[in-house]
C-alpha positions as CSV (number, residue, x, y, z in Angstrom):
1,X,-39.3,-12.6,34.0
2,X,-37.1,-14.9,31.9
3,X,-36.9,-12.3,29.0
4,X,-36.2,-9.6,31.2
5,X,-33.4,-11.0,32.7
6,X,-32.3,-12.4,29.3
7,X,-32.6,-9.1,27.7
8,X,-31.6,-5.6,29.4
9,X,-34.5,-2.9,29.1
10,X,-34.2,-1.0,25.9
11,X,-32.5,2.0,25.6
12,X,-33.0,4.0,22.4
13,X,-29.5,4.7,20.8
14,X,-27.4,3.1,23.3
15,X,-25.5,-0.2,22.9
16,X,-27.4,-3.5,24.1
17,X,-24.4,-5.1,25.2
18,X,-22.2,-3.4,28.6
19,X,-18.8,-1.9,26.5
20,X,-16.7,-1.9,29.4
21,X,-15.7,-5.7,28.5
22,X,-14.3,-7.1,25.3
23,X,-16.9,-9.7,25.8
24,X,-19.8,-7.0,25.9
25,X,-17.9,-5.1,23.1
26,X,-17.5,-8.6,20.8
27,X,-21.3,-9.1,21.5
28,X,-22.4,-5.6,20.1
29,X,-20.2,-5.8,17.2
30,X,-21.2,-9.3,16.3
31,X,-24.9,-7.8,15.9
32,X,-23.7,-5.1,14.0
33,X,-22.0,-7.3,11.2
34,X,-24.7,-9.6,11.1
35,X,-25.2,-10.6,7.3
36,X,-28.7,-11.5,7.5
37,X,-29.4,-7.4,7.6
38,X,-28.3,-7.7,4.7
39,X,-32.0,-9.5,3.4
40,X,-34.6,-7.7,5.4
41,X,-37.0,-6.1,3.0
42,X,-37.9,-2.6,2.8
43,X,-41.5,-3.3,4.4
44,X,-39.4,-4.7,7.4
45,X,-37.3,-1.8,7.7
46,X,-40.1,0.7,7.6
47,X,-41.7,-1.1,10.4
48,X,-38.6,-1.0,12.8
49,X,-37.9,2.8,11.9
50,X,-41.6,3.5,13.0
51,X,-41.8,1.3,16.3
52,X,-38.5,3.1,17.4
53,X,-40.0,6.6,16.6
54,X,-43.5,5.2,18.5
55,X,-41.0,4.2,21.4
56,X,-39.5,8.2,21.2
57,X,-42.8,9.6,21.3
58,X,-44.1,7.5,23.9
59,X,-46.7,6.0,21.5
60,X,-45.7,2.2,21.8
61,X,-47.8,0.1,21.1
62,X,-49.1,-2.4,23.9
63,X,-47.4,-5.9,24.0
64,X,-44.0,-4.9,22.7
65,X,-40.9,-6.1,24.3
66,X,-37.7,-5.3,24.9
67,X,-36.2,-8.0,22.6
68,X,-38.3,-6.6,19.5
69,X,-37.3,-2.8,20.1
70,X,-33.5,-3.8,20.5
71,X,-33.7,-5.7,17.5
72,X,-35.9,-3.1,15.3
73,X,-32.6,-1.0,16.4
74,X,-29.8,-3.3,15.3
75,X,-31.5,-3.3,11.9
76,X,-32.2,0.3,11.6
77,X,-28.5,0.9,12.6
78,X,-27.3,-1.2,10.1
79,X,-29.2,-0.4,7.2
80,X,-29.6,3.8,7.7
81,X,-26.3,5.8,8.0
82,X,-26.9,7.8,12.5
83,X,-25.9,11.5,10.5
84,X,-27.2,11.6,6.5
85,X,-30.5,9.1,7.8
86,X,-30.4,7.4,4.2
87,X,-29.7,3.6,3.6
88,X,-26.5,3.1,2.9
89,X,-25.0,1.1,-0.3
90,X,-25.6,-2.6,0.7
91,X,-21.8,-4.0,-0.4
92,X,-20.5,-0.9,1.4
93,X,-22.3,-1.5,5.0
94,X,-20.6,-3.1,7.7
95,X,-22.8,-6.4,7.5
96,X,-21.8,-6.2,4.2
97,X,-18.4,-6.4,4.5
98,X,-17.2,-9.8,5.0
99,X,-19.9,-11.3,2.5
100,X,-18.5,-9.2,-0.4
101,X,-15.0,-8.2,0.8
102,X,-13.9,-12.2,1.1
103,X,-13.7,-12.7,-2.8
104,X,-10.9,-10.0,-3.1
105,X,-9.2,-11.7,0.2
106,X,-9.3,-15.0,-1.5
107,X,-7.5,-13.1,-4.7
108,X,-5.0,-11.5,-2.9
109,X,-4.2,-14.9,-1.0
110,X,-3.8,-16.9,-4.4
111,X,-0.4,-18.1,-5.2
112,X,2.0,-17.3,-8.2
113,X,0.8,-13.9,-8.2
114,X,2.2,-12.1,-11.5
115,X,2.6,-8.6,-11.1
116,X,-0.7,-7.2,-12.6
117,X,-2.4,-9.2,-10.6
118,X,-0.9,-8.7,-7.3
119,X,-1.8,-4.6,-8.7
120,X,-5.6,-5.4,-9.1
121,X,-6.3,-7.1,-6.6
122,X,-4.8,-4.7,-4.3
123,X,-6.8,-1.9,-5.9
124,X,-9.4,-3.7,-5.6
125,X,-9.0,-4.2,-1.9
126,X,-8.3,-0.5,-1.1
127,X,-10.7,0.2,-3.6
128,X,-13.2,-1.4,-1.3
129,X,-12.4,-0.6,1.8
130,X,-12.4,3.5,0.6
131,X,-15.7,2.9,-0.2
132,X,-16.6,1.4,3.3
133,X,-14.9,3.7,4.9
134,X,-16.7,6.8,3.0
135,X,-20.0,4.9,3.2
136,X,-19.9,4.8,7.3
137,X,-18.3,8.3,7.9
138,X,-19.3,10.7,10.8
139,X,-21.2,12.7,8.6
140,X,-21.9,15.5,11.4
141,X,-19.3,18.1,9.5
142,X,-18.8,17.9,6.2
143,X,-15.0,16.7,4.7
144,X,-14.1,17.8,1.4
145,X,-14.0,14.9,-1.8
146,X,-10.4,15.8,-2.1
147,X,-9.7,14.5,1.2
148,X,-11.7,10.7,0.7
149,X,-9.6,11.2,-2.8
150,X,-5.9,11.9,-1.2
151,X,-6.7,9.0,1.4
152,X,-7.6,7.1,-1.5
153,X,-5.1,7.4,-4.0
154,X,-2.3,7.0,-0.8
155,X,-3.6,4.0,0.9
156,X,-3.9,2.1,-3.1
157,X,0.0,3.7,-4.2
158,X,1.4,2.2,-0.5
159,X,-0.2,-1.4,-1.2
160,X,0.3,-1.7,-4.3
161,X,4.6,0.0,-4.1
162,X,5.0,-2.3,-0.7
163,X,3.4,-5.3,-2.5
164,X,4.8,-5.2,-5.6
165,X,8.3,-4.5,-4.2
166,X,8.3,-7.4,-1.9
167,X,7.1,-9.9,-4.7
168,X,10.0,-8.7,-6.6
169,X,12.6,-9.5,-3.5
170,X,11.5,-12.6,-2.9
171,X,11.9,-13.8,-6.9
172,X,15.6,-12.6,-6.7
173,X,16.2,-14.3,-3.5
174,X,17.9,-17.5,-5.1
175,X,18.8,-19.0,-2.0
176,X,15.3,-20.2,-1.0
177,X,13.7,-22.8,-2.1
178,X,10.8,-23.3,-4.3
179,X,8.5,-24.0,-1.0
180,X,9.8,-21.4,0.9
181,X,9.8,-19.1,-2.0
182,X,5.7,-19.6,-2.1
183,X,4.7,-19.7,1.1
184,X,6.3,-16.2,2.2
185,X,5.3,-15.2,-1.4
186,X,1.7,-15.8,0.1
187,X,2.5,-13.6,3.2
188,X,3.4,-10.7,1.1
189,X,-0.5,-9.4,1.1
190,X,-0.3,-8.8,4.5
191,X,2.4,-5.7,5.7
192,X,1.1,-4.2,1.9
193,X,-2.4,-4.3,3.2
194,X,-1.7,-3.4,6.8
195,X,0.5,-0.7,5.7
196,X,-2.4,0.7,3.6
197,X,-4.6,0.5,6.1
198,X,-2.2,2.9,8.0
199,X,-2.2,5.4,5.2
200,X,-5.7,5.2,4.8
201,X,-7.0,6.1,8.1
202,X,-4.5,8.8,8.9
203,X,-5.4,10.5,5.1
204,X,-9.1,10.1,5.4
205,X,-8.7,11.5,8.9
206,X,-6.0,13.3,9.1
207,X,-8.9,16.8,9.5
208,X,-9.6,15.4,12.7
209,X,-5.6,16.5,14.2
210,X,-6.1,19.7,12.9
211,X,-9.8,20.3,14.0
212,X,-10.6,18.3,17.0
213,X,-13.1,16.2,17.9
214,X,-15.7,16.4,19.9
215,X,-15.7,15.3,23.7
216,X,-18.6,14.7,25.7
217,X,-19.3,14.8,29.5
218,X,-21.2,12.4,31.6
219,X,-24.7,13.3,30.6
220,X,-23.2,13.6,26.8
221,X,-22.6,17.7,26.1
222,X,-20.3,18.3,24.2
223,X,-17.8,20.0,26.5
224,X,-15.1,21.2,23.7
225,X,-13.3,20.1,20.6
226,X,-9.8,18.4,21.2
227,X,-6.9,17.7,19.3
228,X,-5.8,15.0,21.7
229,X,-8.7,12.9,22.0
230,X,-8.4,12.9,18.2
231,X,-4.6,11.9,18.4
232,X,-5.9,8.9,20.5
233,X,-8.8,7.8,18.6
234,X,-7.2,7.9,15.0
235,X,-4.1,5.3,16.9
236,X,-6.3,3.1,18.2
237,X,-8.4,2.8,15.0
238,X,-5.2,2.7,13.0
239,X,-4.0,-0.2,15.7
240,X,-7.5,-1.8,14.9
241,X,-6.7,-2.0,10.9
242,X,-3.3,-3.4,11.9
243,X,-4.9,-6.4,13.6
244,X,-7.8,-6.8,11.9
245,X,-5.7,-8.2,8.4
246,X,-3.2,-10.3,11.0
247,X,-5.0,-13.1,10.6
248,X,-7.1,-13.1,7.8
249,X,-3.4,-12.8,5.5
250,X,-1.5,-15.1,7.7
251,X,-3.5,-18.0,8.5
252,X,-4.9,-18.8,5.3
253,X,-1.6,-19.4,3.7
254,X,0.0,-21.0,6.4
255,X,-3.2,-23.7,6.6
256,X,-3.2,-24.1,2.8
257,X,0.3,-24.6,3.3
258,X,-0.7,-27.8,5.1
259,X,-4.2,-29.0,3.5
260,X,-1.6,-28.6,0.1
261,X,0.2,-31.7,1.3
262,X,-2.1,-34.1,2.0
263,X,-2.7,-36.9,-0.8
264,X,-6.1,-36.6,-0.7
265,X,-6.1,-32.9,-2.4
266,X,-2.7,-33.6,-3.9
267,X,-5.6,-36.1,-6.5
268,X,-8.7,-34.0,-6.2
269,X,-6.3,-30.4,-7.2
270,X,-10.2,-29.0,-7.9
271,X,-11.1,-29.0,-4.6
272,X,-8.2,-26.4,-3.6
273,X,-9.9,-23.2,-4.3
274,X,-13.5,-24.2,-2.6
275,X,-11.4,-25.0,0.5
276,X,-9.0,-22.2,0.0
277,X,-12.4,-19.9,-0.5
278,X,-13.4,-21.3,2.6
279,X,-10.5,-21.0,4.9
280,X,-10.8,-17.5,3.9
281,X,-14.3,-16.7,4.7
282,X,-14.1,-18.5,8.2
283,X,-11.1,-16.3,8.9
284,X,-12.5,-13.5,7.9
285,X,-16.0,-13.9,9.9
286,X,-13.8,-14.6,13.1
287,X,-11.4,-11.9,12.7
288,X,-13.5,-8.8,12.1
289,X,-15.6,-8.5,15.2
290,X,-12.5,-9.7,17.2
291,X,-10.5,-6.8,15.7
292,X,-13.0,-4.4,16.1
293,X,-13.9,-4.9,19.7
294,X,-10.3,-4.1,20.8
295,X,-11.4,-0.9,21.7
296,X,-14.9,0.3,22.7
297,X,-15.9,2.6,19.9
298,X,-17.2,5.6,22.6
299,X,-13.7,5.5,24.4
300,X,-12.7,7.9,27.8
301,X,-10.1,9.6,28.6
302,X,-9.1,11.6,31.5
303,X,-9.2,15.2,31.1
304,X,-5.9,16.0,33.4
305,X,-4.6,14.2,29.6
306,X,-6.3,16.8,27.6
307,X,-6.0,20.4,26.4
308,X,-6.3,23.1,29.3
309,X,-10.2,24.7,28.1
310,X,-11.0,21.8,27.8
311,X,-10.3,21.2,32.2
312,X,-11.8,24.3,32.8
313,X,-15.5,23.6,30.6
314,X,-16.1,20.8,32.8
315,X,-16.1,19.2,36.7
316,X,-16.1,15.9,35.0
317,X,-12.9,13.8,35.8
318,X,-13.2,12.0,32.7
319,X,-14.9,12.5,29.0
320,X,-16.1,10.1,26.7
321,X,-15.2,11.0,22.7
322,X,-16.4,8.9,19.5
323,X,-13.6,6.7,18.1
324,X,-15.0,5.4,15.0
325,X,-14.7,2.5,13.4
């Protein structure tokens, strides 16, 4: 009795967590980033994969509970891409994500960047993120190479221009001081990044305005293609990618700022980039599941909002369309 009211009653392919709330929303995405995926062994995933397909064939077997099938389903879904069913690239999942993308957050964030570094790491950092991006695509219709290419090349030339350019501002600007100088000098990663991150998702997507995507009714048929819904989603994942580098490229400077002054580290100068490292991956950790769970990734929308077919394939008021991530 104390599990079940712990623990909902599983539901194969649907979230654990209610995604009507932000608080549901954080608690679904918090699983799905959960590094320690990251070290189960292929014996362990094998066994998850065949207790969910015992549980879809009604061939469970006796004494399994609720807890153990939701969490043979978190690691499945984190490990094995939902369209292509093949494991995806470890750094490239989205447990993975954090672990391996804080060393090129803690590179962008170091001060008295020259300009061929500010360039690589900010490759890097797009670099990374295409690959993310490609790794965890709706793979139901296929999208062209030149397409992950174009969103590619654009989101790495905006960084790097917008980066680059405002490094080079703030070195003519002789009327601040040496302080000030670094500290927005530090803040510079930020609009290049979030700017990218623009670029990038409308690029890699940008098939979706011309195509549609799919929108389901209550009992999830498709009902139609639309434009619209796929206006909506690409904005509010764009808006997601926005937020998401707020504060992990304005807090770390602005607390290293701080921890800088104090005499203690101002006589033990080696212990800046452990702590600086640090900073970072805390930040980082909070920030992505917050930023992520701004929006519930299966989002509605009314159909009096959408295209006219689409009102007259279904009685539903309201249809329910995959944002993506």
């Amino acid at each position: 009795m104390a599990e079940s009211a712990a623990c909902p009653a599983f539901q194969l392919g649907r979230p654990r967590y209610e995604q009507g709330s932000f608080l549901g929303r954080l608690r679904h995405f918090v699983d799905i980033i959960d590094p320690s995926t990251l070290f189960v062994s292929e014996k362990r995933l094998k066994e998850c994969m065949k207790l969910l397909d015992d549980y879809k064939h009604g061939e469970l077997p006796p004494g399994v509970s609720d807890l153990q099938l939701w969490e043979a389903q978190k690691i499945k879904q984190a490990i094995i891409h939902p369209d292509t069913g093949e494991k995806i690239f470890m750094p490239f999942r989205m447990s993975g994500y954090v672990p391996f993308g804080t060393p090129i957050v803690i590179g962008l964030l170091l001060p008295n960047q020259t300009v061929v570094s500010t360039i690589i790491w900010q490759w890097l950092n797009q670099s990374h993120n295409a690959c993310v991006n490609y790794a965890n695509r709706n793979a139901t219709k296929p999208t062209p190479t030149s397409k992950f290419l174009q969103g590619y090349v654009g989101a790495v030339t905006s960084a790097v221009s917008i980066a680059v350019g405002l490094n080079v501002l703030i070195q003519k600007a002789n009327k601040l001081s040496p302080a000030t100088r670094m500290i927005i000098q530090r803040l510079v990663p930020f609009p290049a990044v979030a700017c990218a991150n623009i670029c990038n998702v409308g690029l890699m997507r940008h098939n979706e305005l011309s195509e549609g995507i799919d929108v389901l009714d209550s009992n999830e048929n498709v009902v139609g293609s639309s434009k619209i819904a796929a206006r909506h989603a690409i904005m509010e994942t764009a808006f997601t990618r926005v937020v998401l580098p707020m504060p992990i490229f304005v807090l770390p400077p602005i607390i290293m700022s701080y921890l800088e002054r104090l005499r203690f580290l101002q006589s033990n100068r080696r212990l800046l980039l452990p702590i600086h490292s640090l900073v970072c991956l805390v930040t980082f950790g909070l920030s992505l599941p917050v930023a992520i769970s701004l929006f519930p990734q299966m989002s509605q929308i009314e159909v009096s909002c959408l295209e006219p077919e689409i009102a007259m394939a279904t009685d539903c008021k309201v249809v329910t369309y995959n944002k993506g991530l």
